[in-house]
N, C-alpha and C positions, 0 to 999 in steps of 0.2 A: 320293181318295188319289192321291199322284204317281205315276204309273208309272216310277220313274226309267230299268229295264232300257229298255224300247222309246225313248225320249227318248236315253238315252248313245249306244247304236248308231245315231243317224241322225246325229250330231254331226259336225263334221269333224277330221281331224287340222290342223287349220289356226291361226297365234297368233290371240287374240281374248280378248274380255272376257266375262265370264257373269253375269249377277244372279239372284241366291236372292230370292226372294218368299214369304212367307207366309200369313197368314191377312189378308183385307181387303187387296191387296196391298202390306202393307207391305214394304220392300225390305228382307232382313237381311243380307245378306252382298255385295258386289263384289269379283271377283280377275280375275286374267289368267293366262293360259298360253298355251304354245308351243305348247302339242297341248292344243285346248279337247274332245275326244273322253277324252283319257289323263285329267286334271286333273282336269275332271268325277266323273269314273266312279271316282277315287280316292276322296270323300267316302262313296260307297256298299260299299266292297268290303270285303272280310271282316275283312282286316287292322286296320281304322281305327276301333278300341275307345276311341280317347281322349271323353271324356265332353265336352268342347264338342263337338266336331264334332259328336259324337251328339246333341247338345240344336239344336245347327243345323239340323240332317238331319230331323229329328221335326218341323219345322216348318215346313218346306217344303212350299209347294202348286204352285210353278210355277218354272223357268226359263226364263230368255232368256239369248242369247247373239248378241254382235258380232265378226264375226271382220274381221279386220283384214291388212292388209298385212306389217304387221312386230312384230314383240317390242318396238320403240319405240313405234309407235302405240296396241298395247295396255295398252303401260304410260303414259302420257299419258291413254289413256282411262281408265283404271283411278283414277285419281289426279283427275281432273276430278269423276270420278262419286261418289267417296269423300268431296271437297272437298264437294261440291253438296249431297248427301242423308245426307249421318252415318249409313250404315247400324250399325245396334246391336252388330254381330257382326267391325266394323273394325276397324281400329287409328284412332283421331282424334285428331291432335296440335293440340289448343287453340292457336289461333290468336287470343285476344281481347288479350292483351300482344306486344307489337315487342320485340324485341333490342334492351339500349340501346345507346349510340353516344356518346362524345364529341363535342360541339361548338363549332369554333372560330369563335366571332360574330366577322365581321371588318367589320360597318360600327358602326365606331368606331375613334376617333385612339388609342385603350389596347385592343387585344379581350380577349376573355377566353375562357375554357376551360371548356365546363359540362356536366354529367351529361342527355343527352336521349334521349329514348324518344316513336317518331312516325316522321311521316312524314317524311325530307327533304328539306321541299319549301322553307324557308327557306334564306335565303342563308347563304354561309360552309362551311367544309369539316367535312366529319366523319370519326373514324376507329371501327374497330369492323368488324361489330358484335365487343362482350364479349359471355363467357357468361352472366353476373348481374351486377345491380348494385353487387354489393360490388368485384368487378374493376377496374369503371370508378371507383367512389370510391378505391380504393385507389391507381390509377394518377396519378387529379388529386392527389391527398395528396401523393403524392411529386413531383411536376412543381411544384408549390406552394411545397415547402419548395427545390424546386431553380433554379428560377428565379423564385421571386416575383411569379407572375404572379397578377393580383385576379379574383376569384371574387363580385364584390358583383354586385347589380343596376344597369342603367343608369341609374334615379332616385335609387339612396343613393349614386352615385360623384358625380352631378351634385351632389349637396346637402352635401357635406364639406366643411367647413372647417377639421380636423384630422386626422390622421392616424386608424385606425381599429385595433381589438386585434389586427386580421391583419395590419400594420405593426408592432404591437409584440412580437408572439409571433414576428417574423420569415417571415411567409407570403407579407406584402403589401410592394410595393415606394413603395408610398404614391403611384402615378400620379396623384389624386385632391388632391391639395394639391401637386405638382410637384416630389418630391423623387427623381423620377427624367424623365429626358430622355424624348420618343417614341420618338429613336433607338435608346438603350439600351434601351428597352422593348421597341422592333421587336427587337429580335435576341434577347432574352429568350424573345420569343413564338417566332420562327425555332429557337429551339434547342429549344423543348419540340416545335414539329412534328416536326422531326428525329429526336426520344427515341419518340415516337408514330409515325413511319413506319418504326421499325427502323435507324435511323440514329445509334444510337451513339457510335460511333468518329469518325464526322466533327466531331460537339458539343465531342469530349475534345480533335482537334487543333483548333479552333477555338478552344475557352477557354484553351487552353495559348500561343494564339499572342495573343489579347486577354491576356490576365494579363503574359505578357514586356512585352507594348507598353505598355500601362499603368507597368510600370517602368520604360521604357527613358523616360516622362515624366515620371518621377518622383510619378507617382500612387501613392502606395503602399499608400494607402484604400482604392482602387478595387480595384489589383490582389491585396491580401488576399481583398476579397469574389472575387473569378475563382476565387483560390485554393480559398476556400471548396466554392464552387459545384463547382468539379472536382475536390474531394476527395467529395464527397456524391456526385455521380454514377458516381463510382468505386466507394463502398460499394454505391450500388444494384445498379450491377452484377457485383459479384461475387456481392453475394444471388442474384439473378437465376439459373437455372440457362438459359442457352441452351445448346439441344441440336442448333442445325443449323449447319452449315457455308454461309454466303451468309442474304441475307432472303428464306426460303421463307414463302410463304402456302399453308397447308392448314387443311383440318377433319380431324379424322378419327372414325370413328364407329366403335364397338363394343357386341356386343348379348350379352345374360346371359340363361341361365333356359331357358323352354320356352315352349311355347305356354300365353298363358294368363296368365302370368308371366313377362314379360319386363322387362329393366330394358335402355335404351339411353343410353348412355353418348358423349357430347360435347366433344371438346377444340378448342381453336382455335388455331391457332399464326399469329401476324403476325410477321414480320419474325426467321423463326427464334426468337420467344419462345411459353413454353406461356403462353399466357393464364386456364388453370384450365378446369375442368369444368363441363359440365351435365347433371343425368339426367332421362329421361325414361323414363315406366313404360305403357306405352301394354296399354291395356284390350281382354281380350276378343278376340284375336287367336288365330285360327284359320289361319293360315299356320305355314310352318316359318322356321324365324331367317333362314335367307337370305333370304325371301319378304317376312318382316316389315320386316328392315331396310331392303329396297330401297324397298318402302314408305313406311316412315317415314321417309327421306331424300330423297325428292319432296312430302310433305308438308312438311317440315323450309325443304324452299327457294324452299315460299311467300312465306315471310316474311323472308327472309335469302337476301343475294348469294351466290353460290359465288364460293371463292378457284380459284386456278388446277389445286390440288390437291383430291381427295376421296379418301380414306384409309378403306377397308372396314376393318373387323379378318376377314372370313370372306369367303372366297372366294364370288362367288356369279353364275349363269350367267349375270345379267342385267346383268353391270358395262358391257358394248359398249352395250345397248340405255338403259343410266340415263343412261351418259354423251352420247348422242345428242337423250334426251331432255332433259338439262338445257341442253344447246346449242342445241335450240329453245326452250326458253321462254328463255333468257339470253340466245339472240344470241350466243355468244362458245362457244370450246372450253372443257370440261373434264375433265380426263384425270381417271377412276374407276380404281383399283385396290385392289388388297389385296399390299402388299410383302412379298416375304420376307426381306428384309437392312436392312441400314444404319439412319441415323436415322428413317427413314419405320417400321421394323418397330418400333421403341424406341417412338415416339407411338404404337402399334397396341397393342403391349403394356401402357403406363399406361394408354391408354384401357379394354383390356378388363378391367385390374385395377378401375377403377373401378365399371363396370359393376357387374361381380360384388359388390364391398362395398355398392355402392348399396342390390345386390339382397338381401345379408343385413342390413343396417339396415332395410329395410322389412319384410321377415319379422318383425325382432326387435322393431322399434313397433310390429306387426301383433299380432303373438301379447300382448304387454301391451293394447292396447288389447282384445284379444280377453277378455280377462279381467277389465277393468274393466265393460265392457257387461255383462258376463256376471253380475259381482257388484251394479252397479248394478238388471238386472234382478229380481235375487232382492231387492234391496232393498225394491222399489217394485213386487213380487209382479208383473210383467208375462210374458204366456208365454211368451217367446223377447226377447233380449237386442236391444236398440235399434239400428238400422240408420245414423239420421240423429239427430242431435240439434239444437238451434237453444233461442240463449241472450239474452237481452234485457236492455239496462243505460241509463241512463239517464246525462248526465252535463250539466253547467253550473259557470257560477261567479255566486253570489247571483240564480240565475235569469236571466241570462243566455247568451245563448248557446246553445240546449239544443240536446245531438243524442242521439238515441237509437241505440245499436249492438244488431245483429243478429251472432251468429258462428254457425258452422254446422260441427260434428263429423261423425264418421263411422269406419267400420272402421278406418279408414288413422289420423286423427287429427282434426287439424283443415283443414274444405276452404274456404282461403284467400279463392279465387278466388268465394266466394259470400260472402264477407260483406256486408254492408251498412250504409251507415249513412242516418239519417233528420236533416236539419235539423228541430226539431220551432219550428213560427209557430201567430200565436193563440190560444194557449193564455197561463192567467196564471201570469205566471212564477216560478217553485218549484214548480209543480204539477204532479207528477213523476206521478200518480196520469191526468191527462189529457195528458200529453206520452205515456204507455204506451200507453194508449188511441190516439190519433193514429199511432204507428207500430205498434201491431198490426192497425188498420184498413186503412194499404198497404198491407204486408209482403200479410195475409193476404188482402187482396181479388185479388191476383196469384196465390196460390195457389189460391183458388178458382175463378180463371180459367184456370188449368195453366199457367201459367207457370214455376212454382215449386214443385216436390215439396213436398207435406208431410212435416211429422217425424214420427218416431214419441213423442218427449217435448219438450216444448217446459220450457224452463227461463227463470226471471224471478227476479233479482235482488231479492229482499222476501219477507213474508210471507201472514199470510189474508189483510190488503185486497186487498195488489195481485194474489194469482192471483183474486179474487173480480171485481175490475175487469175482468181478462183475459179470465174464462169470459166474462163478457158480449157483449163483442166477437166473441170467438169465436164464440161459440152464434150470435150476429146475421148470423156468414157459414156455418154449417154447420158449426162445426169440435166442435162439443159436448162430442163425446166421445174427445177429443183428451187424450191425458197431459199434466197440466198441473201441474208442480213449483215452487214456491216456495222461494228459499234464503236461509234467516235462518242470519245467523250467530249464533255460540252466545253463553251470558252473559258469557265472559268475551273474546269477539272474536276469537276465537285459531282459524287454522288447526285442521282438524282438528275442531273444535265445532259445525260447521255442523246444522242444524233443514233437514228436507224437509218443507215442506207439500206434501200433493199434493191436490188438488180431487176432494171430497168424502168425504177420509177423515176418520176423527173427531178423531186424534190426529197431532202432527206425528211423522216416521222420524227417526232418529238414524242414521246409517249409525257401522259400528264403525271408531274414527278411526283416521285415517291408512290403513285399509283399501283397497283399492281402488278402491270406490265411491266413497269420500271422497275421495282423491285426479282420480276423473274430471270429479268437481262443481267440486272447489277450481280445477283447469286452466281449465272451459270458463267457471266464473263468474269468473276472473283475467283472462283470454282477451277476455273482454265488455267487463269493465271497462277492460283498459288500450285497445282500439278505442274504446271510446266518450271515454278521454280523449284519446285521440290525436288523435279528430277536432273535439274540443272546441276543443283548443286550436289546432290550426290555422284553425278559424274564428274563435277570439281575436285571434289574428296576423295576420289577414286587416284584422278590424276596427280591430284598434291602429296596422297601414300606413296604413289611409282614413286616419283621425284626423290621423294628423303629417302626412300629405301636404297634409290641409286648413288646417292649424296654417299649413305652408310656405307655401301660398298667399295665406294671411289678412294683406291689410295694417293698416295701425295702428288704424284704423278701427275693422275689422273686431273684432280685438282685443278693444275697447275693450265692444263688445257682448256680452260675456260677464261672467256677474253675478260680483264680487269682483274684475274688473281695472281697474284707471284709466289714466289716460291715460298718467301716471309708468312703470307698470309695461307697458303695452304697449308702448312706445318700448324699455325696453329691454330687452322679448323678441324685438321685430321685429330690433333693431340684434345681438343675439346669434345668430338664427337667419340673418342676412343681411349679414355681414360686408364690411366695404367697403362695403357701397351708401349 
């Protein structure tokens, strides 16, 4: 048993980092403090009834402790060691997804403007990061319809020989068949950086000064579209709500809830514009909100640059030592605060508003989903209501193509970041009974390795053959006695009619429709289905690219070796697909 009293009193009042150990020493907890004696000896004392700390403290066989020079160095170390080892009992903010980024590809005589997530390690500039990808799509959306700048690939701009439907919807400026200049392209492209670095107002006297000159030569085609262009960007910007005075760049961060429950709330402002939000609900955190957030905001700038501002929403002791420490890993200053005035406290305030709704939308998905497990349970007579669920679908077109999708539920809902899908090869095609078989054989040979939690019910798109198929596999890696459901839909195919086979009962379950249960099946088996055709069809589109691109390459020749074409007819595919030559 840990002796904690004799261990606290020999501690020093000194900053440093402490690691909780438990049985086998796994590491459960890492923190830092100013006074590693005071810190410490808080977990123990009479006061600290809350029920994690207490589930932490029960299971503690051993500390260590680093003490440190400064509240900087142990927040660095704190943050290093969190990074390294995911103790169970941290806050861990998933790093497996980058921030995306817009990118302007500049080697080429037309560039273009495209949605990326990675590293930046290719040429050409980037702006960002956005909060989520809708940001970024919504931003190219409107740069698109405002300066007509192309969005195609570098091989379909090479192979046009007509204009394309984002030339006729008004998107595309038709670079691609030459119905716009480089020059007039280069300053199309020059004013969407401009709108992208927060530069506005320079775009509006620029077009306003092209649109006159245009007239004053009698262009008056040209100078309509100016007009156009600067009437659209006008609308954007009144939409727009900018809230700062000059192009300020900040984050600002704001935190909801309590320990345990926290929600952290994300805004990013460029060039004096909100760029919208992101939440994050960081798990199992045993710090108090100041503690946490300073936390999750060194984790937070693993992945992402800091702007020149960081925007607390709560005061917290550690803002001198965050900012010291982000200026060593960045190289550069960055001033951490928590404002009480002006526009700085207005982005403090959305922020923390978000937060908090974040944190009552997840309560309120929580408690329904609470309730479906719950009804599910009693459907399908299980003791206690299912923790993990995981759902398998199968999808092609006349057998080819096939990919089997995995989706993966949970208390919360559905957890995104595990799904999977399976290219399924070898197999003869339609044979949806051994494409199953083949991706329950991955999937589960990784869980029997631990890679991969098992579920508590595993669900499969069909009836008795195919969870009969499934037991096989299963039983073949140890999974035997695993919940194993099959979902027939009802006779008349109708939402709500669905048949539970479960493996080894004698009759199929009807759950009561539209109930609940029924509803958690209909989500997770809609869920399966549209992943697996998602993924279908983008390895369609994969396949249908190869094809024309070999089509393009194919001289007459070639052609000609393809059974039902003659030599008539190859000449004048080549001479259509290759105009001019």
């Amino acid at each position: 048993m840990f002796d904690h009293k004799e261990y606290i009193a020999s501690l020093p009042r000194r900053p440093g980092v402490y690691r909780m150990y438990g049985a086998g020493q796994e590491l459960l907890y890492v923190g830092k403090a100013r006074s590693l004696r005071d810190r410490v000896g808080t977990y123990f004392g009479p006061r600290n009834v809350d029920p994690k700390v207490q589930a932490l403290v029960g299971q503690i066989s051993a500390i260590e402790v680093t003490v440190t020079n400064s509240e900087t160095e142990a927040l660095l170390l704190e943050y290093n060691l969190i990074k390294a080892h995911k103790p169970r009992f941290n806050i861990v903010l998933r790093d497996d997804k980058s921030f995306p980024y817009i990118h302007l590809y500049i080697e080429h005589d037309y560039p273009r403007l495209e949605f990326y997530r990675g590293s930046r390690a290719a040429a050409g500039r980037y702006f960002g990061p956005f909060p989520n990808a809708g940001a970024v799509r919504d931003t190219l959306n409107q740069l698109q319809k405002l300066f007509r700048i192309r969005n195609c690939r570098d091989s379909f701009f090479a192979n046009r020989s007509r204009p394309c439907l984002q030339h006729q919807i008004g998107r595309c400026s038709a670079p691609c068949v030459g119905l716009i200049t480089r020059e007039a392209y280069a300053q199309d492209i020059a004013a969407a950086v401009k709108v992208l670095d927060g530069r506005s107002d320079e775009v509006n006297a620029e077009l306003q000064a092209r649109m006159e000159e245009a007239g004053a030569r009698l262009d008056f085609e040209r100078a309509a579209e100016i007009r156009d262009q600067l009437a659209a960007l006008k609308r954007i910007q009144a939409e727009q709500v900018v809230m700062a005075e000059g192009a300020r760049d900040a984050d600002v961060f704001a935190i909801a809830g309590e320990a345990g429950e926290y929600a952290v709330s994300v805004m990013l402002v460029r060039g004096g514009r909100n760029l919208g939000t992101s939440s994050y609900f960081p798990r199992l955190v045993l710090a108090e909100p100041h503690e946490a957030l300073t936390s999750f905001v060194m984790q937070y700038y693993a992945n992402a640059d800091a702007p020149g501002e960081v925007l607390l929403g709560d005061r917290v002791e550690e803002a001198a030592a965050l900012a010291e420490a982000l200026r060593e890993r960045l190289g550069r200053a960055v001033e951490v605060r928590c404002p009480a005035r002006g526009i700085g406290a207005r982005w403090v305030e959305l922020t923390r508003e978000n937060a908090a709704q974040a944190l009552r939308m997840r309560f309120a998905r929580r408690a329904g989903m609470d309730e479906m497990l719950a009804d599910l349970a009693h459907e399908l007579d299980l003791p206690e209501p299912p923790q993990r669920l995981e759902c398998f679908d199968i999808s092609h077109t006349g057998g080819e193509g096939t990919v089997a999708s995995c989706v993966v539920f949970g208390p919360e809902g559905p957890l995104k970041k595990e799904y999977r899908r399976f290219n399924i090869r070898g197999v003869t095609p339609g044979d949806d009974y051994a494409a199953l078989r083949q991706a329950l054989e991955r999937r589960y040979r990784r869980v029997a390795e631990g890679e991969v939690p098992a579920p508590d019910v595993l669900l499969i798109d069909g009836g008795l053959g195919q969870i009969s198929e499934v037991h096989e596999v299963l039983g073949a890696l140890g999974f035997a006695e695993l919940a194993l459901v099959g979902v027939a839909k009802g006779p008349e195919r109708r939402p709500g009619q669905e048949r539970l086979f479960v493996y080894g009962a004698q009759s199929p379950i009807t759950p009561v429709p539209h109930g609940p249960a029924s509803r958690l099946i209909q989500r997770i088996r809609d869920e399966a289905h549209r992943f697996a055709i998602s993924g279908h069809r983008r390895k369609r589109a994969r396949r249908y690219n190869e094809s024309v691109l070999e089509v393009m390459r194919a001289g007459v020749a070639d052609l000609t070796q393809v059974s039902g074409i003659g030599a008539a007819l190859a000449r004048t595919l080549y001479d259509h697909l290759h105009p001019g030559s």
